[in-house]
SEGU-933931 format. One record per residue: residue in three letters; x, y, z of N, C-alpha, C in turn. Coordinates in Angstrom, 1 decimal, padded with zeros to 4 digits. Atoms other than C-alpha are relative to their C-alpha. Layout:
# SEGU-933931
REC / resn / n.east / n.north / n.up / ca.east / ca.north / ca.up / c.east / c.north / c.up
REC / ALA / X / Y / Z / X / Y / Z / X / Y / Z .
...
***
This chain:
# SEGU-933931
REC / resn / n.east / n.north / n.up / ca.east / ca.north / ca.up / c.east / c.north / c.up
REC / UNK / 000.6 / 001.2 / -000.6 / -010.6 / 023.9 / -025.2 / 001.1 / -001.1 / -000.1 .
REC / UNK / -001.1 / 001.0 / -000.1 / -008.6 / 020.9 / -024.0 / -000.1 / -001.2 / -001.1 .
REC / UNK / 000.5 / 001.4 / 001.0 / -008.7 / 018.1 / -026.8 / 000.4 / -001.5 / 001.2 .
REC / UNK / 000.2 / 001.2 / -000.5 / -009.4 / 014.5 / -025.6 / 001.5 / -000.8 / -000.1 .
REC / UNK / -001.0 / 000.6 / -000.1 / -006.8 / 012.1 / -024.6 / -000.2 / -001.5 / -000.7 .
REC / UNK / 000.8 / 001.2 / 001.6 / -006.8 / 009.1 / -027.2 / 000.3 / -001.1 / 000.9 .
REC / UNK / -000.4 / 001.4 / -000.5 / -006.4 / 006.2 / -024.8 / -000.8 / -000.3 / 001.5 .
REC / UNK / 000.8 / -000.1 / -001.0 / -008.8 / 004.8 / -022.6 / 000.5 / -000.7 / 001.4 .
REC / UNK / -000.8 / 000.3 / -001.3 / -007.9 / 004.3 / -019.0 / 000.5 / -001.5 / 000.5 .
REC / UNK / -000.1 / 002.0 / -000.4 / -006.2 / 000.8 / -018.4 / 000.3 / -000.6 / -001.8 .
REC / UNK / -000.2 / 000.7 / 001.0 / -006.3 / -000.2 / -022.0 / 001.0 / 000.2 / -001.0 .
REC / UNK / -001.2 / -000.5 / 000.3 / -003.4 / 001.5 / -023.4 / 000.9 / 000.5 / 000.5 .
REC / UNK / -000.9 / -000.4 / -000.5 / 000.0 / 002.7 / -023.0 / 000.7 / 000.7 / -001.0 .
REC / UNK / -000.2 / -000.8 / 001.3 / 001.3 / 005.9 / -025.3 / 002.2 / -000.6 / -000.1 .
REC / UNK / -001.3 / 000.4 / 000.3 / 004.4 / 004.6 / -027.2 / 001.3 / 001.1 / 000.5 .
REC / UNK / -001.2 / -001.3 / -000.4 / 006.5 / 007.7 / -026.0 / -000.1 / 000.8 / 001.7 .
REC / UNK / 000.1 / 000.0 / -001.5 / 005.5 / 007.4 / -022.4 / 001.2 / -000.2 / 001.2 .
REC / UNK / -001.2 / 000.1 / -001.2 / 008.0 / 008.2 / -019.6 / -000.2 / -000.6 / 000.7 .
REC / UNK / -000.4 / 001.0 / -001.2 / 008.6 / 005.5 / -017.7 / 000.5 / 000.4 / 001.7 .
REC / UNK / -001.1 / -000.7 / -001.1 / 009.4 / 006.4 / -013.9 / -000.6 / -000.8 / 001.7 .
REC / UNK / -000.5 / 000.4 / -001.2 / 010.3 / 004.6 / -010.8 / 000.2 / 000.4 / 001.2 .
REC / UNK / -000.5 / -000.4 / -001.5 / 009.6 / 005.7 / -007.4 / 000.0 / -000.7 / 001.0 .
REC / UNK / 000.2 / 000.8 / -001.1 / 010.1 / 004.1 / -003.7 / -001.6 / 000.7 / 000.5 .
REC / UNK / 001.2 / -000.5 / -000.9 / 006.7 / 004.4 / -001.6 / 000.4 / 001.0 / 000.8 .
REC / UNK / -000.5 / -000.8 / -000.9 / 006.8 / 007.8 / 000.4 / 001.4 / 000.8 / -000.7 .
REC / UNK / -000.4 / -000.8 / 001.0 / 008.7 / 009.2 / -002.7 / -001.1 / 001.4 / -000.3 .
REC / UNK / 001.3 / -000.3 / 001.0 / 007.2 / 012.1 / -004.9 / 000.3 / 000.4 / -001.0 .
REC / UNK / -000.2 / -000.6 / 001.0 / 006.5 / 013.0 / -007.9 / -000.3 / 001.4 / -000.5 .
REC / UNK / 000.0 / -000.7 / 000.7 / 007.2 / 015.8 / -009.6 / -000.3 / 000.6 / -001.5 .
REC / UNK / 000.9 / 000.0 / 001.5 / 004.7 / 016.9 / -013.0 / -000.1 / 001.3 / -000.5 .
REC / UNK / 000.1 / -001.3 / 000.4 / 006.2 / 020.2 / -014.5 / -000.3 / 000.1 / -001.7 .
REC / UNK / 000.5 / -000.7 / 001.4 / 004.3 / 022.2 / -017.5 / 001.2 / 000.4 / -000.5 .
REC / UNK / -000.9 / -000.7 / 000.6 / 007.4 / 022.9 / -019.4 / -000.4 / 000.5 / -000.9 .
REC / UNK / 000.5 / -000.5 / 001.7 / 005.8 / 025.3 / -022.3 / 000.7 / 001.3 / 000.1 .
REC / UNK / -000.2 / -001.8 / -000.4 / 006.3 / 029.0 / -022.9 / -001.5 / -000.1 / 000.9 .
REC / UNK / 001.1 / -000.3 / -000.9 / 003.9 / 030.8 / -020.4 / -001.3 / 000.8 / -000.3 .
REC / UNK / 001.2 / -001.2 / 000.3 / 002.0 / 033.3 / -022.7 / -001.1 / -000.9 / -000.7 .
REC / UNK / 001.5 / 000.0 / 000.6 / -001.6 / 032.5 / -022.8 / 000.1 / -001.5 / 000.8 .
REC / UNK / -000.3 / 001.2 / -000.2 / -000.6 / 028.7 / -021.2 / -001.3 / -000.3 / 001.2 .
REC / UNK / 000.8 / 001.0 / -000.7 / -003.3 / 026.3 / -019.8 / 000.1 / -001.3 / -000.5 .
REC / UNK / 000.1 / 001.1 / -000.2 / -003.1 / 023.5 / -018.4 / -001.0 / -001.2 / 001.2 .
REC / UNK / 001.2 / 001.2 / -001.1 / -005.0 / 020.2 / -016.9 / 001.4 / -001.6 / 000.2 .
REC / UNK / -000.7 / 001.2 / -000.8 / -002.9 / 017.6 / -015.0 / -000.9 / -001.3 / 000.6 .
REC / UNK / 001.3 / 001.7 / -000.3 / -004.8 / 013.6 / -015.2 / 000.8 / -000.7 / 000.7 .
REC / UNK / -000.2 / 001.6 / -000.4 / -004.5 / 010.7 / -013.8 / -000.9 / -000.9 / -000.3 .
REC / UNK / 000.7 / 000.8 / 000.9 / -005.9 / 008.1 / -015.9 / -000.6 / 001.1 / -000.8 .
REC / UNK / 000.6 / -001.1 / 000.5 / -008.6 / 010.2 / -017.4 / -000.7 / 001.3 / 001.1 .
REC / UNK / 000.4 / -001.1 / -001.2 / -009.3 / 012.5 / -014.1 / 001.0 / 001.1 / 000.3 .
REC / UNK / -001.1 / -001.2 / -000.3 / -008.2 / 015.8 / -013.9 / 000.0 / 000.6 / 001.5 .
REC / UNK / 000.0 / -000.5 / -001.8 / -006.8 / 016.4 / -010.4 / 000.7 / 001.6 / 000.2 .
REC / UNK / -000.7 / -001.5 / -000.5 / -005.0 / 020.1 / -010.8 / -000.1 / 000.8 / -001.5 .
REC / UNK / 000.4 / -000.7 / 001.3 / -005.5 / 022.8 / -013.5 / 000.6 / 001.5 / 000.1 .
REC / UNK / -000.3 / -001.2 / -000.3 / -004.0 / 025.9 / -014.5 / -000.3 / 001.0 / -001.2 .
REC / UNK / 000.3 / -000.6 / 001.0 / -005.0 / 028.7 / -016.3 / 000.0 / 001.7 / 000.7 .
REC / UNK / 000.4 / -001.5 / -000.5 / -005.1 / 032.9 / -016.3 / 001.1 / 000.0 / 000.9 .
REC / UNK / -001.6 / -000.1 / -001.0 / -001.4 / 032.3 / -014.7 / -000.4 / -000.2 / 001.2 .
REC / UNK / 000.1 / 000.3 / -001.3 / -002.8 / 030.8 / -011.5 / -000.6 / -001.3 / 000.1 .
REC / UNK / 000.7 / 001.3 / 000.3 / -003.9 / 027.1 / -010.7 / -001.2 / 000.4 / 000.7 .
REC / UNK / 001.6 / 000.3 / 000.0 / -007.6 / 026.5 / -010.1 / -000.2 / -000.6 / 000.9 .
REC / UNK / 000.2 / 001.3 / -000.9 / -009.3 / 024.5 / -007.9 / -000.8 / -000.7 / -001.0 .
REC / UNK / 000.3 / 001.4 / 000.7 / -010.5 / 021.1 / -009.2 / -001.0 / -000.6 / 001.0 .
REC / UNK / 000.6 / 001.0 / -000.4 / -013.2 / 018.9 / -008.2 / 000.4 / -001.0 / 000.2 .
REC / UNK / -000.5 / 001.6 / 000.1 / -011.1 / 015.7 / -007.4 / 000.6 / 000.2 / 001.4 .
REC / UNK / -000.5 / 000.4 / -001.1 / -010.3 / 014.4 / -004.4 / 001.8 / -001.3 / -000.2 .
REC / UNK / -001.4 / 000.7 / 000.1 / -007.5 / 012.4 / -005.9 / 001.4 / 000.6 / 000.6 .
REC / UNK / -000.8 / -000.8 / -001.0 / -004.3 / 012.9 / -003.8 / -000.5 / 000.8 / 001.0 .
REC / UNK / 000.4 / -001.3 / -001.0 / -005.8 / 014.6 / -001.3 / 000.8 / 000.6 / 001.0 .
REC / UNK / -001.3 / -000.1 / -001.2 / -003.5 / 016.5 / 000.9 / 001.1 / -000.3 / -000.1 .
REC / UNK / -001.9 / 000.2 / 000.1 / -000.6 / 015.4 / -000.8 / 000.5 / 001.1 / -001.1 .
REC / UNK / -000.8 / -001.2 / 000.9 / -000.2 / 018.1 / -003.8 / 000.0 / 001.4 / 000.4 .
REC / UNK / 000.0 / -000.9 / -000.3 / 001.5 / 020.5 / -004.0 / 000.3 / 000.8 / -001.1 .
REC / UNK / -000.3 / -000.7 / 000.8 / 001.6 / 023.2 / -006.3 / 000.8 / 001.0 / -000.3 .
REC / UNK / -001.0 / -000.9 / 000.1 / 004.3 / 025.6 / -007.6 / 000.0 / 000.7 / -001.3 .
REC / UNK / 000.2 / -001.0 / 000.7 / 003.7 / 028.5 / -009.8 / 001.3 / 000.5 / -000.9 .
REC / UNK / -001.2 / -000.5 / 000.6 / 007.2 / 029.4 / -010.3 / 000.0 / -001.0 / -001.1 .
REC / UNK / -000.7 / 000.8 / 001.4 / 008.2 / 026.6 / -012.8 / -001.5 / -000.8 / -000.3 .
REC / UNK / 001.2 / 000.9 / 000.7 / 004.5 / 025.2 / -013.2 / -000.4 / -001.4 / 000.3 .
REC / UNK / 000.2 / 002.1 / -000.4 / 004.2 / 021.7 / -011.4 / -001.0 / -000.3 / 000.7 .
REC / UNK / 000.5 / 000.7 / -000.9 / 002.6 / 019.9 / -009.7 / 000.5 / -001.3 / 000.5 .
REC / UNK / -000.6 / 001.3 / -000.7 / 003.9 / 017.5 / -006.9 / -001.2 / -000.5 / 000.8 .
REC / UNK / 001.1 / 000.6 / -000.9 / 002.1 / 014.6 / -005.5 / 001.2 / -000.9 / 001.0 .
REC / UNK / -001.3 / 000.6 / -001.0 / 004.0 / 013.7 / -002.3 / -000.5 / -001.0 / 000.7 .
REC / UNK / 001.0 / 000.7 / -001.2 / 003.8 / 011.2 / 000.3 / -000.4 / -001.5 / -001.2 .
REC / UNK / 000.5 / 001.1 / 001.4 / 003.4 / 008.3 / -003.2 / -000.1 / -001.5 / 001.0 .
REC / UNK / 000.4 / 001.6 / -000.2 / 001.6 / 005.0 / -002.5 / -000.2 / -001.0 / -000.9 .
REC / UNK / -000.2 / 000.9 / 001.2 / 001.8 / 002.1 / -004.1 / -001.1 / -000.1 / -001.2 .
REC / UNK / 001.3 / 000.4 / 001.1 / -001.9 / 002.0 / -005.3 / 000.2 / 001.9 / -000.7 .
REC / UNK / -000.5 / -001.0 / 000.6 / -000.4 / 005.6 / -007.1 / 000.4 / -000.5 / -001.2 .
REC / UNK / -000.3 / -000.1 / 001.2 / 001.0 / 004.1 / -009.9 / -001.0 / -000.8 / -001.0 .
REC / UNK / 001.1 / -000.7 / 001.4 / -000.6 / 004.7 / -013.3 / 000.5 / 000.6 / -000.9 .
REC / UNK / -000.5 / -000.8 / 001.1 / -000.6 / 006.7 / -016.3 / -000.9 / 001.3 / 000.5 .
REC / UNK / 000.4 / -001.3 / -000.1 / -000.3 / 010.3 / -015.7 / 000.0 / 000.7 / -001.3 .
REC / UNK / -000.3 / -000.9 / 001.5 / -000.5 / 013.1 / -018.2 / 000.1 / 001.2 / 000.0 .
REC / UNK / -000.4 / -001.5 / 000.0 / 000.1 / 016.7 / -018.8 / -001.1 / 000.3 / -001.2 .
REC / UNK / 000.7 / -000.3 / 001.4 / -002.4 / 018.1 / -021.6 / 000.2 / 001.5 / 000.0 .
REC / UNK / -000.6 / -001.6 / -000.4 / -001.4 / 021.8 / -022.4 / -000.4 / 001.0 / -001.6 .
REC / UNK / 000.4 / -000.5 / 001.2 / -002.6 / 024.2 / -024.8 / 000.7 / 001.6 / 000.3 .
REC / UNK / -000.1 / -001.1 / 000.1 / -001.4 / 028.0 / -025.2 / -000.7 / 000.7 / -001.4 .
REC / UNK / 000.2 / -000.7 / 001.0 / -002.3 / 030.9 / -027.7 / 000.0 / -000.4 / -001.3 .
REC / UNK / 000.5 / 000.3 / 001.5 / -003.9 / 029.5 / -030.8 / 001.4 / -001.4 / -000.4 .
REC / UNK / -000.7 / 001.1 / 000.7 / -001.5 / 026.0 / -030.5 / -000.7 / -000.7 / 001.3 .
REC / UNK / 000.2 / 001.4 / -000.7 / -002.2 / 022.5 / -028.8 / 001.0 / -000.5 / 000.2 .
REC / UNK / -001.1 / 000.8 / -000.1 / 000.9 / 021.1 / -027.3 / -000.7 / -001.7 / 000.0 .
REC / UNK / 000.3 / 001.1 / 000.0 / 001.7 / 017.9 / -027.7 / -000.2 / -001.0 / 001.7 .
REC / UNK / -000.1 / 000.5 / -001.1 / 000.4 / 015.6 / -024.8 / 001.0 / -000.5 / 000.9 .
REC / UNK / -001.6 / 000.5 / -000.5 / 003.1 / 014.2 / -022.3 / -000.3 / -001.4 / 001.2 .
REC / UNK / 000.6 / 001.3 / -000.4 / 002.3 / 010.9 / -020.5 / 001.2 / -000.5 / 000.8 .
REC / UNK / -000.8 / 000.4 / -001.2 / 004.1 / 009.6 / -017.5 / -000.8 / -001.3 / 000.5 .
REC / UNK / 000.4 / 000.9 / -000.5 / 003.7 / 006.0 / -016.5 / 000.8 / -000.2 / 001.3 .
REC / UNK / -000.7 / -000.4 / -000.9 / 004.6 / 006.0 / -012.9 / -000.2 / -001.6 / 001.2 .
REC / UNK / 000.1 / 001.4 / -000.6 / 005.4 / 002.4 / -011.0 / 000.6 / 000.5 / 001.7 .
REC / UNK / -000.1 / -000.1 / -001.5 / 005.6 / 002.6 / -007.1 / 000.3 / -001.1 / 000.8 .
REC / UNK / -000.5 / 001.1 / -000.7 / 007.7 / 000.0 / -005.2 / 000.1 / 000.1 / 001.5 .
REC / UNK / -000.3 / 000.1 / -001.6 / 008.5 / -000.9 / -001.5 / 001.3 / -000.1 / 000.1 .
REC / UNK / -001.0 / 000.8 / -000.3 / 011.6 / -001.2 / -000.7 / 000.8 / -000.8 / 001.0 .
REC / UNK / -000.8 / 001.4 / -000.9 / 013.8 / -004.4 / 001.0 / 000.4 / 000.8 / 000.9 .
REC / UNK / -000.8 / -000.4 / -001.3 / 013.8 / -003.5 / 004.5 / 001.3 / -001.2 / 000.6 .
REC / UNK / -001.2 / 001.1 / -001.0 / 015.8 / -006.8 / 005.6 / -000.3 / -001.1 / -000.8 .
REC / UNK / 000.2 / 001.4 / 000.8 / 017.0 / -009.8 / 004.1 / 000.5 / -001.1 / 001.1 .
REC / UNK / -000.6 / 000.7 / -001.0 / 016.9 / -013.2 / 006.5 / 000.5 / -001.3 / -001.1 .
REC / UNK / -000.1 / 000.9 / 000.0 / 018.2 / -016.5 / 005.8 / -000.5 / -001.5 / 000.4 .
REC / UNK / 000.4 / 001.7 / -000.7 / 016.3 / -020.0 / 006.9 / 000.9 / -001.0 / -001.0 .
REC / UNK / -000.6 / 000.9 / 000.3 / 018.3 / -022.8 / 006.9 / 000.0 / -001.4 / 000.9 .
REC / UNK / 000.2 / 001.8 / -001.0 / 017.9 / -026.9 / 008.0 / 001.4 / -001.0 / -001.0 .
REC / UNK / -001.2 / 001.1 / 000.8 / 020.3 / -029.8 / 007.5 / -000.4 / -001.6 / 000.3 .
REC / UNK / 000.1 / 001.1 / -000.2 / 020.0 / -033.2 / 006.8 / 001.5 / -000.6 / 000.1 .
REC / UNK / -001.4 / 000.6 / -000.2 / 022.6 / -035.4 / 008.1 / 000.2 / -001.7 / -000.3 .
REC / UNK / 000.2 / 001.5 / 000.6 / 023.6 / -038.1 / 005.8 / 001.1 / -000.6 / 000.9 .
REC / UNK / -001.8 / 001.0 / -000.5 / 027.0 / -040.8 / 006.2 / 000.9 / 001.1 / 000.3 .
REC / UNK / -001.3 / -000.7 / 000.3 / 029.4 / -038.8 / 005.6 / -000.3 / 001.7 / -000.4 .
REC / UNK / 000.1 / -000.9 / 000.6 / 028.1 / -035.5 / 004.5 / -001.2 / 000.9 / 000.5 .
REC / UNK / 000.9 / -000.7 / -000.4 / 025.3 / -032.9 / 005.4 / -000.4 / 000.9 / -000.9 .
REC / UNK / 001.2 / -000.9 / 000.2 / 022.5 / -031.4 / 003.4 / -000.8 / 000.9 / 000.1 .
REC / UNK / 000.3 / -001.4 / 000.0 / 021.9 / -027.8 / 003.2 / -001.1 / 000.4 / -000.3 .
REC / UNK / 001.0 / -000.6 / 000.6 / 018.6 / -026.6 / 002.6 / -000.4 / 001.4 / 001.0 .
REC / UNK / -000.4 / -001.2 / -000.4 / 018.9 / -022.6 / 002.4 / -001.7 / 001.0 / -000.8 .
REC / UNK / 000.8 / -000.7 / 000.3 / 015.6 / -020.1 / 002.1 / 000.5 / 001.4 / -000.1 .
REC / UNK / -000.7 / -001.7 / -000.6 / 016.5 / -016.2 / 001.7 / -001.5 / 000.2 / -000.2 .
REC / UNK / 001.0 / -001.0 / -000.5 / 013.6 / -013.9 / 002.6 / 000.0 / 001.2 / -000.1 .
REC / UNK / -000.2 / -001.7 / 000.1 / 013.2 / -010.5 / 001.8 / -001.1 / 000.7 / 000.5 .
REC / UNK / 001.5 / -000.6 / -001.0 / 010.5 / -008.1 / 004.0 / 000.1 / 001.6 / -000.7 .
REC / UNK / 000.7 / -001.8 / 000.5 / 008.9 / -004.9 / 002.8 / 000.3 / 000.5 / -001.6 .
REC / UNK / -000.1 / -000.5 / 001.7 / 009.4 / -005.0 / -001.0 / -000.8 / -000.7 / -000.9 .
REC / UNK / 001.1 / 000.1 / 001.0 / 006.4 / -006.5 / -002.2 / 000.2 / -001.5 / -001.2 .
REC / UNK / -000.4 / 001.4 / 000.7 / 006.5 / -009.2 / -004.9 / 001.0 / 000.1 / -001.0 .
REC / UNK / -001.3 / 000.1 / 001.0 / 008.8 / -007.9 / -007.5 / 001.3 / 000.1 / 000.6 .
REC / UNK / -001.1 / -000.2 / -000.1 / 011.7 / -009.4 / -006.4 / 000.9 / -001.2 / -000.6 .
REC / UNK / -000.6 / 001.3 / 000.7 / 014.4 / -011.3 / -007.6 / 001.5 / -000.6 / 001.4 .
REC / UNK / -001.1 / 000.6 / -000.9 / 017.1 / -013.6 / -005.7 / 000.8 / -000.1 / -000.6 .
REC / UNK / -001.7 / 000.8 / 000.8 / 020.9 / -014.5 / -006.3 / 000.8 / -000.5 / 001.2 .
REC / UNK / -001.0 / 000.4 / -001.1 / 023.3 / -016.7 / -004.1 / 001.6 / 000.3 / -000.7 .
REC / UNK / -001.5 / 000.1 / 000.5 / 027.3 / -016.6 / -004.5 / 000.8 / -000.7 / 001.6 .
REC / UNK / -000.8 / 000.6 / -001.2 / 029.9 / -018.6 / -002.0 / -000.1 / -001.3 / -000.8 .
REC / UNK / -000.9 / 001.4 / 000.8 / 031.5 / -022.0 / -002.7 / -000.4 / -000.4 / -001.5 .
REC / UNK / 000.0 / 000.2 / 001.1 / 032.0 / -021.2 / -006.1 / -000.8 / -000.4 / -000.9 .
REC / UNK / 001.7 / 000.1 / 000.1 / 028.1 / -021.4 / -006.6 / 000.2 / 001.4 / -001.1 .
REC / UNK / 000.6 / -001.9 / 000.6 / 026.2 / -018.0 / -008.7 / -001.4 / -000.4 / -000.3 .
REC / UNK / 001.3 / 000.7 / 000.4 / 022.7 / -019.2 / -008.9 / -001.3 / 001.2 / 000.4 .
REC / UNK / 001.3 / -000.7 / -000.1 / 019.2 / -017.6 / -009.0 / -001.2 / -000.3 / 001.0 .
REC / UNK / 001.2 / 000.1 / -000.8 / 016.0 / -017.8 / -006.9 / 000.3 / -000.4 / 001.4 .
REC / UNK / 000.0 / -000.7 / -001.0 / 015.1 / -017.3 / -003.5 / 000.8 / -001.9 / 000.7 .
REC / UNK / -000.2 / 000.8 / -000.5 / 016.1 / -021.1 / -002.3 / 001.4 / -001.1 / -000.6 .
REC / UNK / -001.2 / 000.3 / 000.2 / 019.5 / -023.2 / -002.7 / 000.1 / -001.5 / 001.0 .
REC / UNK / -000.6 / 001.6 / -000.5 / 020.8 / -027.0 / -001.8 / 000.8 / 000.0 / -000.2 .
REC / UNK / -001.6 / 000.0 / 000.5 / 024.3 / -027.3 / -001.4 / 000.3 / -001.4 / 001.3 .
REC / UNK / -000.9 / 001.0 / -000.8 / 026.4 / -030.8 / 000.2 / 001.4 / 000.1 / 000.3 .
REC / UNK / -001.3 / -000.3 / -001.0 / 029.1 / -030.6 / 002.7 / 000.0 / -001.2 / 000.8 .
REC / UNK / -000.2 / 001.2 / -001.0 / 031.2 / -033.0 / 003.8 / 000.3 / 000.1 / 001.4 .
REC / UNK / -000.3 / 000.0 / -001.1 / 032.1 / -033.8 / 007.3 / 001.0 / 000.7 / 000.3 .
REC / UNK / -000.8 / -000.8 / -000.4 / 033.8 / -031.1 / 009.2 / 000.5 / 001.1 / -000.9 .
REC / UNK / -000.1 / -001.3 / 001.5 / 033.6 / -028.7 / 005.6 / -000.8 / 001.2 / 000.6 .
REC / UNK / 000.9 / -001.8 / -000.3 / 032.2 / -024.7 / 006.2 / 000.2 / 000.4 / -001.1 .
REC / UNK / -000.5 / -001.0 / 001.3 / 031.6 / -022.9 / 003.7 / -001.0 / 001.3 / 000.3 .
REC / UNK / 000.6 / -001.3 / -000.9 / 030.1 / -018.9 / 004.2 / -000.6 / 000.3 / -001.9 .
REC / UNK / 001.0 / 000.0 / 001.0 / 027.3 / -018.3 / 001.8 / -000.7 / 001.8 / -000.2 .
REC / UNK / 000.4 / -001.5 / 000.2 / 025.3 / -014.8 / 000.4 / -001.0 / 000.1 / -000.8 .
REC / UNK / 001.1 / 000.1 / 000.6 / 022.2 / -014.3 / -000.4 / -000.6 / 001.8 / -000.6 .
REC / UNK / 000.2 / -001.1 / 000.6 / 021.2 / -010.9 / -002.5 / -001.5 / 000.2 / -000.7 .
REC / UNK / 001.3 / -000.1 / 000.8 / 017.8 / -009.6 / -003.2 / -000.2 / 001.6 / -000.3 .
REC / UNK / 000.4 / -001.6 / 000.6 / 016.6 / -006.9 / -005.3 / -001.0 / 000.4 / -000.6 .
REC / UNK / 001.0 / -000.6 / 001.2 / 013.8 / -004.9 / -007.0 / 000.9 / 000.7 / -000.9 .
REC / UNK / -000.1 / -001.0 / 001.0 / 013.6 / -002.0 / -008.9 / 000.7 / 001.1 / 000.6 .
REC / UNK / -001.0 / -000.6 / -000.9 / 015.1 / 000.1 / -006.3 / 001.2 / -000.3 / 001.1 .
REC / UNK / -000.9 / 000.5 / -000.8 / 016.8 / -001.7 / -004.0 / 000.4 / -001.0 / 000.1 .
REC / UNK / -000.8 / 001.5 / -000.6 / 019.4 / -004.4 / -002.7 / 000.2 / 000.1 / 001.4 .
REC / UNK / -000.6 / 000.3 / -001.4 / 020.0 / -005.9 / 000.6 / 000.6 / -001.3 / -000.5 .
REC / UNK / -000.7 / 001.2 / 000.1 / 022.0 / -009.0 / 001.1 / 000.2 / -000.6 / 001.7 .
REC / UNK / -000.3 / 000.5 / -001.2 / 022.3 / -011.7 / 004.1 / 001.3 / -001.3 / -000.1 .
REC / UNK / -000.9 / 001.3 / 000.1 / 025.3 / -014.1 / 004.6 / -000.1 / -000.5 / 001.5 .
REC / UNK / 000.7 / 000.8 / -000.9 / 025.0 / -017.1 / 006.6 / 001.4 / -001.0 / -000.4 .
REC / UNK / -000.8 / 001.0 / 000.0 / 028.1 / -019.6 / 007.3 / -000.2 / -001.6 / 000.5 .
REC / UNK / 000.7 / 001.6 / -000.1 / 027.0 / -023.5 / 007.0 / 001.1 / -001.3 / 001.4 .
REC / UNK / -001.1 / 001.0 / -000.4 / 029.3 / -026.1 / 009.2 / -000.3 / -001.4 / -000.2 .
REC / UNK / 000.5 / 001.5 / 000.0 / 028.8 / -029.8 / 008.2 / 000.9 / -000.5 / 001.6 .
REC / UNK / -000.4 / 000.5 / -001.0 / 029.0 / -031.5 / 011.7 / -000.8 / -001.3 / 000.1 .
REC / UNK / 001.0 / 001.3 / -000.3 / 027.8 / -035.0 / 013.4 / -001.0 / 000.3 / 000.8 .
REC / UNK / 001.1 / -000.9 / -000.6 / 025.3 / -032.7 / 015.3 / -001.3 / -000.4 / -000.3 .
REC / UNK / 001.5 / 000.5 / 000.3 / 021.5 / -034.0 / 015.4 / -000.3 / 001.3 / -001.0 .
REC / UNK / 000.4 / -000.9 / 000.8 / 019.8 / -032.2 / 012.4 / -000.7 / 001.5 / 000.5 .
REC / UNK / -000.2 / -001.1 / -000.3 / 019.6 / -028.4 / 013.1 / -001.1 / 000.7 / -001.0 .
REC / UNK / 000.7 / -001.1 / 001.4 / 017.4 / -025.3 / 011.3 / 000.3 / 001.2 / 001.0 .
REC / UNK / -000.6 / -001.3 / -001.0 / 018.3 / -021.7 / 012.1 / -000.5 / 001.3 / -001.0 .
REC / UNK / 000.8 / -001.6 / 000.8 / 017.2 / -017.6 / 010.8 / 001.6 / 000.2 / 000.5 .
REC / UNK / -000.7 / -000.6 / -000.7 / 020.2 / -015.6 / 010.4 / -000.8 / 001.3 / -001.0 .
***
């Protein structure tokens, strides 16, 4: 018999928990590493067991979780859930018992990102006396909210998604804007020109 998993869904997180990082449209892979004699296993999510194996063949399961995305493999013991969506991540787990022992449980907390399809630029200028007024937005599309920003150009290095920089008359300077999560970077550069030009806004 399978023993209970000591943490209730949502309210904990096991101190020896694998941490793991996939893009959306990634998959995961959930192998039984044990010896094989006498070996059963139950594969959760949260506390729901979506795949089971026992008598050297997996089972069917009552769970519609994943549906149509796992897949199972006998040879080394896994189970993959393909095809990962964002509302996927969670704490997985492996619970595994053989011949008169109880392995120890194995816990996979599994985070699911988007990643930065395109990074734009918005930018307006105020035009003072002598000088012109940069105000710079970067944009990042398809990566959800964990993200972070960085500029670099005229000897700038600064953080977050927006930037003010003053340029005097007839000064350029070529600018870079860098956004990233947990998996990915893109970057947009955008070259400023201070001119006597009616005030201006532009996407690059």
């Amino acid at each position: 018999m399978f023993c209970c998993l000591f943490c209730i869904a949502g309210s904990c997180v096991d101190p020896d928990a694998e941490v793991v990082h996939k893009a959306a449209g990634d998959s995961l892979e959930l192998i039984a590493d044990y010896p094989k004699d006498g070996l059963e296993v139950q594969w959760k999510y949260y506390d729901t067991t979506f795949a089971e194996y026992r008598k050297d063949d997996f089972q069917k399961v009552k769970s519609e979780l994943f549906y149509e995305r796992l897949k199972m493999n006998k040879n080394n013991i896994s189970v993959t859930v393909a095809d990962l969506k964002l509302q996927d991540s969670g704490r997985f787990s492996i619970v595994a018992e053989g011949k008169s022992i109880q392995y120890e449980t194995k816990f996979i907390v599994l985070h699911v990102h988007d990643l930065i399809r395109d990074v734009q630029i918005e930018s307006s200028v105020t035009r003072l006396q002598d000088s012109c007024m940069f105000h710079l937005r970067c944009l990042a599309f398809g990566a959800g909210l964990n993200l972070s920003y960085s500029w670099s150009g005229l000897q700038i290095q600064t953080q977050g998604s927006h930037l003010n920089i003053s340029l005097r008359l007839a000064e350029n300077t070529t600018l870079t804007c860098t956004a990233n999560n947990t998996l990915s970077v893109k970057y947009a550069t955008k070259t400023v020109v201070c001119t006597d030009k009616p005030d201006d806004s532009s996407i690059s």
